[in-house]
C-alpha positions in Angstrom: 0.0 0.0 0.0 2.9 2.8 0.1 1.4 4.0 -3.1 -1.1 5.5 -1.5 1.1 7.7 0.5 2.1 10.8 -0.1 4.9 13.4 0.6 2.8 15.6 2.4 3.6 15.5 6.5 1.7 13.3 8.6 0.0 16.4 10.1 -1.3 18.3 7.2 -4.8 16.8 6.7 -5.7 18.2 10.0 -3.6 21.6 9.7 -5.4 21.9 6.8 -9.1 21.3 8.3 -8.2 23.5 11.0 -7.5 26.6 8.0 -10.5 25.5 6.4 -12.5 26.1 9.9 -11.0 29.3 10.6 -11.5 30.3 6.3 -15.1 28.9 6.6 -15.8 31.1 10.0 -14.2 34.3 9.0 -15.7 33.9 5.2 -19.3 33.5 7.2 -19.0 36.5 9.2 -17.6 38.9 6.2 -20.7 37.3 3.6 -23.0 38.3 6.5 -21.6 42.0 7.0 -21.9 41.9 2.9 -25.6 40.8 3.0 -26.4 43.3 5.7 -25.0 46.3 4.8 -26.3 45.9 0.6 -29.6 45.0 2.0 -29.3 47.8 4.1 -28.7 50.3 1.0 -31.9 49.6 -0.2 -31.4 46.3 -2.0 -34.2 42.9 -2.1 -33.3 40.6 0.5 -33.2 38.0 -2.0 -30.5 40.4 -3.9 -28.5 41.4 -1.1 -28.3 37.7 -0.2 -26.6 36.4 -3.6 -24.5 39.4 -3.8 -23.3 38.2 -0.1 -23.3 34.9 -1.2 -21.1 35.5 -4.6 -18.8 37.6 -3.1 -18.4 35.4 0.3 -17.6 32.4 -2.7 -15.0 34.4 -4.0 -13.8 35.0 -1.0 -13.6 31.2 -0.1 -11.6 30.4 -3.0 -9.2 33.4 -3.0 -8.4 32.6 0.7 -8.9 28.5 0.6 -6.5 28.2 -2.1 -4.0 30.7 -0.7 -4.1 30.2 2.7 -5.4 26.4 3.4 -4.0 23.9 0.6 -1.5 26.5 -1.1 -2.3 26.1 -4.7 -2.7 28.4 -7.7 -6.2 29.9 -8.0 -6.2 29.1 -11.6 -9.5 29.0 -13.6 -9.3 25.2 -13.5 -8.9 25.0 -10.0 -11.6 27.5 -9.6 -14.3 25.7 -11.3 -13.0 22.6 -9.6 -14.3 24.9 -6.4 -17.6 25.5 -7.8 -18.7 22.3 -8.8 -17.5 20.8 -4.8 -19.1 24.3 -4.0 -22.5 22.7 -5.4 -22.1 18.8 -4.1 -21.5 20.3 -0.9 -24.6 22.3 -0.9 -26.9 19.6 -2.4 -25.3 17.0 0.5 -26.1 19.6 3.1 -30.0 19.6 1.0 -29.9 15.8 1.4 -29.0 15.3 4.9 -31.3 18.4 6.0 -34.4 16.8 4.1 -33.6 13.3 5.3 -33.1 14.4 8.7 -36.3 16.7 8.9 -38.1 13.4 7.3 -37.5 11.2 9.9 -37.4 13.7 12.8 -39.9 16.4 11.5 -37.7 18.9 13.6 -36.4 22.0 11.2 -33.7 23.6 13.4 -31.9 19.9 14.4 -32.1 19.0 10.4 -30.3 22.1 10.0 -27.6 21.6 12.0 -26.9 18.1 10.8 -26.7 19.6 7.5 -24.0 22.0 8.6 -20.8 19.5 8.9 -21.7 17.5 6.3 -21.6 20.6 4.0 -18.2 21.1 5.9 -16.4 17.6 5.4 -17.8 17.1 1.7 -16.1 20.5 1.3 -12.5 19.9 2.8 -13.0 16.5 1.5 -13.9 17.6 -2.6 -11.3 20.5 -2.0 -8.2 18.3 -0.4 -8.5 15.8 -2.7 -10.1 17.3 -6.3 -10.5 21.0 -6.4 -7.2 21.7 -5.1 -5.2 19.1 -5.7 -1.7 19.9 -7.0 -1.8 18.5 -10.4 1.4 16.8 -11.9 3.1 18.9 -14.4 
């Protein structure tokens, strides 16, 4: 099995989660200053939220592949980003609907939702989005 391994300390996984945390937190808290202060201008809430959302996405990526897995933010790698971006979200939808099926409680389907978003995320990023590719 030593093909699987790679050159990458045996640390890094979880240095990296840790960044993706601390991106994910501080990307939350900027989109939600963004989303606040457009709607507060005067814009729909339904505007002011995808102009939050867009820009807090951008954000994501600039810093993610920067700061947590070191990478180039190339257009590949950023529509690598999207598409996890979307799996992520529709695997939050799943596990929220599932969750609200069986327990018909909103706010607990919502929180199981939440780290599932979270570790398909990491996971689709680590491993796919922003993967070093060979040259």
């Amino acid at each position: 099995m030593t093909g699987l391994r790679t050159t990458a300390p045996r640390g890094e996984p979880l240095r990296q989660f840790i960044k993706y945390l601390l991106v994910g937190g501080l990307n939350t808290a900027i989109s939600a200053v963004i989303i606040f202060a457009v709607q507060a201008a005067g814009a729909l809430p339904v505007v002011a939220n995808i102009v939050g959302y867009a820009m807090g996405v951008g954000l994501s990526f600039a810093l993610n592949s920067k700061f947590t897995f070191r990478t180039a933010a190339t257009r590949h790698t950023a529509i690598r980003f999207l598409i996890v971006v979307l799996i992520s979200y529709l695997a939050n939808l799943a596990t929220m609907v599932s969750v609200l099926h069986l327990t018909h409680a909103p706010y607990l389907a919502q929180l199981c939702g939440i780290p599932v978003y979270v570790i398909v995320g990491f996971l689709g990023n680590r491993y796919w989005a922003m993967r070093e590719r060979a040259r």
